[in-house]
C-alpha positions in Angstrom: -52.3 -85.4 29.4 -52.4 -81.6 30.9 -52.3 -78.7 28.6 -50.4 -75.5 29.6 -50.1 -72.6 27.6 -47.0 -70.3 27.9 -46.8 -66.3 27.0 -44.1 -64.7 26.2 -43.8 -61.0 25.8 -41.8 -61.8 22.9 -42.6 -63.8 19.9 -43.5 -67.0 19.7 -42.4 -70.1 19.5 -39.9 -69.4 22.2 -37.6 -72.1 20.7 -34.6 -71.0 23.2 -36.8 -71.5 26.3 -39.5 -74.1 25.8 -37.0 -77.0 24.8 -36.1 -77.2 28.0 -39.0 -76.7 30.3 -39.9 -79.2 28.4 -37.7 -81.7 29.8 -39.2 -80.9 33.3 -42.9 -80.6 32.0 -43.0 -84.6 31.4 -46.3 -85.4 29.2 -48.1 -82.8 29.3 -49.1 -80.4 25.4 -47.6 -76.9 25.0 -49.6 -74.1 23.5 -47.5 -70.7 22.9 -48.7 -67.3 22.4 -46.5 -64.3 22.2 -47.5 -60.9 22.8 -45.5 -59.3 19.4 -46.3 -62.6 17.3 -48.6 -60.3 14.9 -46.3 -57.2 15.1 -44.5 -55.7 12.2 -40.9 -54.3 13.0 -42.2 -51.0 13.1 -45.5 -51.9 15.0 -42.7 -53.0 17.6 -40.7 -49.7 17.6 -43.7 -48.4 19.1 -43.6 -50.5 21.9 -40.0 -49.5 23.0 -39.7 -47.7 26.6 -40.2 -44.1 27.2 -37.9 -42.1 29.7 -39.2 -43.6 33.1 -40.9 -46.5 31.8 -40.7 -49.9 33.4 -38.0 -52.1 30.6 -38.2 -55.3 29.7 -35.8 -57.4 27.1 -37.3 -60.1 25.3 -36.3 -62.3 22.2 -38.0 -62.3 18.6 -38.5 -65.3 16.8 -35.4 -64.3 14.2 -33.6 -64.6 17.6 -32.8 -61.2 17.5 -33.6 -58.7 21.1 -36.0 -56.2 21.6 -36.9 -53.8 24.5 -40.3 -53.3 25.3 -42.2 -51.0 28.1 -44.1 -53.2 30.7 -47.4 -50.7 30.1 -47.1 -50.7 26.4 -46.7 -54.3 25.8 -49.4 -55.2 29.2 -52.4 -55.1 26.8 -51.0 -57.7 24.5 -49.9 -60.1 26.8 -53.4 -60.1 28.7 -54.6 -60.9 25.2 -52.6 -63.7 24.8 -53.9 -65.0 28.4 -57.4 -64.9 27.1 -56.6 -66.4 24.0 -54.5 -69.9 26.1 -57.3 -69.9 28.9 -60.0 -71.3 26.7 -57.9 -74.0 25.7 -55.4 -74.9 28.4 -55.4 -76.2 32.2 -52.6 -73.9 33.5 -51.1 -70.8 32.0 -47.2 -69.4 32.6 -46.0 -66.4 31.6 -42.7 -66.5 30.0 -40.9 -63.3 31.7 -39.9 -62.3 35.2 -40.8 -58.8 35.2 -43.5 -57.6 37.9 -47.4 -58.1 35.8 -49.8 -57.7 39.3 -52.4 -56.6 36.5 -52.3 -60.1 35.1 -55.5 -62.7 36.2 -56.5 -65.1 34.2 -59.9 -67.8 34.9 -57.1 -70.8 35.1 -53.6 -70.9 37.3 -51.9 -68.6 36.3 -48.1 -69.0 37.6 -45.8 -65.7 37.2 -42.0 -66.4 37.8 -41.2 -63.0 39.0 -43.7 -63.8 42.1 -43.0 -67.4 42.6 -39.1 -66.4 42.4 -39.5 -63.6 45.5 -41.5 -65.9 46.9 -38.8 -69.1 47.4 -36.0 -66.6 48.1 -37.9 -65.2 50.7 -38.5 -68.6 52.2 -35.1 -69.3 51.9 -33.9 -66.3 53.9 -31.3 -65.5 52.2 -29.3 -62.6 53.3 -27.2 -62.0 51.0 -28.1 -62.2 47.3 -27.2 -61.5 43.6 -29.2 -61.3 41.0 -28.4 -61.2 37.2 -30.8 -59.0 34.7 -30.3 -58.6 31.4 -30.1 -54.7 30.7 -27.9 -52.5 32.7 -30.9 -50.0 33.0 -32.7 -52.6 35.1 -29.9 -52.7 37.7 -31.9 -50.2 39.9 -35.8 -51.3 39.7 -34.4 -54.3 40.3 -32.3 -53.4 43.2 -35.1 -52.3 44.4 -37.8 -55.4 44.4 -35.0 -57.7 45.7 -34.8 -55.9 48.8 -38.0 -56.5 49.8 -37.0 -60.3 50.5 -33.0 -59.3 51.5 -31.1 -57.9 53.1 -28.0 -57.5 50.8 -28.6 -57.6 47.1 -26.1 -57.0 44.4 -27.5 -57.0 40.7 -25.2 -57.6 37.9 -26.2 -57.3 34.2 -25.5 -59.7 31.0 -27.7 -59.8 28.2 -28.7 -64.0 27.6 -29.6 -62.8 24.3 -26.7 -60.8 22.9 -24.1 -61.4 25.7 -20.7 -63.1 24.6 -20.7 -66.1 26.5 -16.7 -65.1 27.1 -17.5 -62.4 29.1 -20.5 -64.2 31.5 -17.7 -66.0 33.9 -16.4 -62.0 34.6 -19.7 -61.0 35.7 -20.2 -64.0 37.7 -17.3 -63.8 39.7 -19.1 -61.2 41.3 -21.3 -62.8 43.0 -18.9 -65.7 44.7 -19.7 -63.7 48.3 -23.4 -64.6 48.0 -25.1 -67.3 49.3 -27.8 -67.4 46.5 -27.7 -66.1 42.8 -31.3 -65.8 41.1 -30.9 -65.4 37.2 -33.9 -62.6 36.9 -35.3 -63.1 33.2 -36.1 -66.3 31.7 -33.9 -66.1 28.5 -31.7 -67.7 30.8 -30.7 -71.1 29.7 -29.1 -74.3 31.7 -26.1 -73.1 30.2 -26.0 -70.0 32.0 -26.9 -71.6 35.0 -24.4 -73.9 34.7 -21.1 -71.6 34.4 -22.4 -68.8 37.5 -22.6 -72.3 39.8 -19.3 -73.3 38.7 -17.7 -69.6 38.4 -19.2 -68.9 42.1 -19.7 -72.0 43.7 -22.9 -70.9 45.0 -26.6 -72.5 44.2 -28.3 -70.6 41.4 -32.0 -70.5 40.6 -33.3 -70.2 36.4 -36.5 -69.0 36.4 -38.0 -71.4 33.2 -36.8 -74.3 35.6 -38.5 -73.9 38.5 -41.4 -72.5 36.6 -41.6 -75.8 34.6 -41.1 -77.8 38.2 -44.4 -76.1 39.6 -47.1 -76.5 36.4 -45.5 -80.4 36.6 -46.9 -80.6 40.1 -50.5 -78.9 39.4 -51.0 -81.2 36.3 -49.1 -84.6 37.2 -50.9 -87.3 38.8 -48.5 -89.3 41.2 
């Protein structure tokens, strides 16, 4: 049985997430490590973003949201790599924000990589992309264009978002041909009402994730 340990720039365990990568992992052990797990609530404060910094929304393990700057929280989340490396055969990282920074002496498998990387395979011209924080909207905007041609990026928080108002949001995305769910505190859930709101095939990051450390550990 494989061992693969998951970061999250959050706290650990990531009980809303890992349940169901789970269920694509198969046999294999789970090791978690998250980057706030020894943070206090004002230790965490600290780690909010500046004007101009680079946001990120993650999920404590009361359940309750935090934003956190990519450079701020960077060094804590490397620690957590070195920590899982020692003791696991493949390490994810539980967000889909860009970390180029991050190595690690095992696989190390980065959503927001390996999702650019399959849409750009796919071709898909015209594409909408859900984030969490309305602040995001832009940076966002940005990277997505790299790998298409028409990108429209909507925001709902999967953490604080009234699952009333997700079907609104999705509705405007029925003209694409692809929607990508950008953060992976997006459940099956989520996934479930954009495909049936836009009848367009949608992509959940901890999914595919869990469908690519399955093939580098399973032995057909």
């Amino acid at each position: 049985m494989g061992r693969v340990g998951l970061v999250t720039i959050g706290q650990s365990p990531r009980v809303d997430v890992v349940p169901e990568m789970r269920a694509v992992l198969g046999d294999v052990e789970v090791v978690e490590c998250g980057a706030l797990d020894e943070l206090s609530r004002d230790e965490i404060e600290v780690l909010r973003p500046g004007e101009g910094e680079y946001l990120l929304v993650t999920r404590l393990r009361d359940g309750s949201e935090v934003r956190v700057s990519r450079e701020r929280v960077l060094p804590l989340v490397e620690k957590c790599i070195r920590k899982l490396e020692e003791v696991v055969d493949v390490v994810g990282l539980l967000c889909t924000g860009d970390f180029p920074e991050l190595t690690s002496s095992k696989i190390l498998v980065k959503p927001s990589e390996l999702l650019l990387k399959v849409v750009e395979a796919l071709r898909v011209r015209r594409l909408g992309v859900l984030v969490p924080d309305p602040r995001q909207v832009g940076v966002i905007s940005e990277r997505w264009s790299r790998v298409s041609e028409d990108v429209v990026v909507e925001s709902f928080s999967p953490y604080t978002g009234s699952p009333a108002a997700l079907p609104g949001v999705a509705r405007r995305f029925r003209d694409r041909d692809l929607v990508v769910l950008d953060c992976i505190g997006y459940g099956l859930e989520v996934k479930r009402v954009v495909m049936e709101v836009t009848g367009r095939p949608v992509i959940a990051p901890r999914t595919i994730m869990a469908r690519v450390i399955r093939e580098l550990l399973e032995v057909v």
